[in-house]
N, C-alpha and C positions, 0 to 999 in steps of 0.2 A: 864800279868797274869789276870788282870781285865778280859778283853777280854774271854781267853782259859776259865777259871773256869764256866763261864754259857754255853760254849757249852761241857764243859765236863760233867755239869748239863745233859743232854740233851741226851746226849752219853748213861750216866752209868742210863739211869732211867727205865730200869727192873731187871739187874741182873752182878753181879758184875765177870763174865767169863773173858775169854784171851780177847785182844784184835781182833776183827771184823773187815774181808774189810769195811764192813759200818764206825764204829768210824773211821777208819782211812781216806776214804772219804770224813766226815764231817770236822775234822781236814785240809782238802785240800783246803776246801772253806773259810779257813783262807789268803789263796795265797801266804803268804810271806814266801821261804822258812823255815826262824829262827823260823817260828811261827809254821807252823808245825810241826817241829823237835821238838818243847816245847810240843806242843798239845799232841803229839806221848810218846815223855818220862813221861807225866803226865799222859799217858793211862796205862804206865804201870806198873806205882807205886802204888803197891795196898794198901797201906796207905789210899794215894788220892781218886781212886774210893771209897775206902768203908766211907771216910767221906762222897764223895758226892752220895753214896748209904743212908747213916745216914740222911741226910741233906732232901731227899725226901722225908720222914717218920715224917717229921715234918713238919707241916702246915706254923707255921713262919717263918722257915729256907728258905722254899722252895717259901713262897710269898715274903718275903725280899728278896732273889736272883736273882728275878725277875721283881721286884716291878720298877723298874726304866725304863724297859723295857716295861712293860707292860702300865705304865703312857704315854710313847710317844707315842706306837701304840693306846691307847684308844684315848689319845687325839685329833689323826688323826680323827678316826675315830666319836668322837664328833663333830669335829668343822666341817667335811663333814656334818653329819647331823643338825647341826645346820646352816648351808649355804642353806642346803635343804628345812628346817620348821619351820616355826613362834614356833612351841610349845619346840622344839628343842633348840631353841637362850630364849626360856622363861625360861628354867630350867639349861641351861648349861651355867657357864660366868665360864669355867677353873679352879674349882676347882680340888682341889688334892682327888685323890682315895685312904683314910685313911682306909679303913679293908679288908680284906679277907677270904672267905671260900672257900672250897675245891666241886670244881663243881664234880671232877673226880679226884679219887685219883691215881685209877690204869692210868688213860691217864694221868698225871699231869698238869689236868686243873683246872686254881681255876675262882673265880667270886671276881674281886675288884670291891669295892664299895666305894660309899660318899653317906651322910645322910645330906641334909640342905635344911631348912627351909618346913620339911613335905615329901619333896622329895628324893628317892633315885634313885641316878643314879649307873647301873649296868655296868660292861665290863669282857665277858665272854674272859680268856684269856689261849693259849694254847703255851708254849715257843717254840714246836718243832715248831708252826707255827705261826710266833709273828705278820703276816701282817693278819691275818683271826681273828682278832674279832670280838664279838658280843654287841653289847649295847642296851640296854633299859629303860626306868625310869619307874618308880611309886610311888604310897605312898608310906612313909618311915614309918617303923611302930614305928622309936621312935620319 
C-alpha cells in the first residue's frame, strides 16, 4: 500500500473521473501482477481517489506524501553537484530538506528547502517526474 498510495497520488491529480487507459498504464509499471490488481481496485474506489483528490489541495498533505521521495532524488542530485564544485561541497554536508512551498499547484510541483547557517538550499520537485529535479542555493533570508 506504501508503494500504490503515491502513484495513485500521481494518477488522480487533476480530476476525480472513471478510470483512464493511462491510470491503468501507470498502475502496470508496478509489474507484479497482485500489485496491479490492488493499484486497479484502489482506482476504483472513489472513497480513495477523492481523499487523494483532498490530499492535493493541501500543501502539507501533498509535500508529506512526497517528501521522502523527493529527499532521495534531491539528494542525488546534490551530492552530483557537489562532486562537481568546490562551492557545492561548501554549502551542502546532507542535510534534511525541512519545508516546503508550492512551486506549481496546478502541476503539483513544490520547492523543498533547508535553511542553515545563512544558506538556503532549494530542490525544485515534480512527483510525476521524481528523477528531473532542479537545485540551487542562496541566501537564506532567515
Amino acid at each position: 500500500m506504501r508503494i500504490l498510495l503515491p502513484l495513485l497520488l500521481m494518477i488522480t491529480a487533476t480530476t476525480a473521473s472513471a478510470v483512464s487507459k493511462q491510470d491503468i498504464q501507470i498502475c502496470q509499471t508496478l509489474g507484479n501482477k497482485d500489485k496491479v490488481s490492488q493499484c486497479v481496485a484502489l482506482l476504483k474506489d472513489n472513497r480513495v481517489r477523492n481523499q487523494l483528490i483532498e490530499c492535493r489541495k493541501s500543501l502539507k498533505c501533498w509535500s508529506d506524501q512526497y517528501r521522502s521521495m523527493a529527499q532521495y532524488n534531491c539528494d542525488n542530485a546534490f551530492r552530483i553537484s557537489a562532486a562537481a564544485s568546490p562551492q557545492w561541497r561548501a554549502v551542502w554536508s546532507g542535510q534534511k530538506l525541512n519545508g516546503a512551498a508550492w512551486l506549481s499547484r496546478k502541476s503539483g510541483t513544490m520547492t523543498y528547502f533547508s535553511d542553515k547557517n545563512g544558506i538556503r538550499l532549494e530542490c525544485r520537485f515534480n512527483p510525476r517526474f521524481p528523477e528531473k529535479v532542479k537545485t540551487r542555493y542562496m541566501l537564506s533570508n532567515s
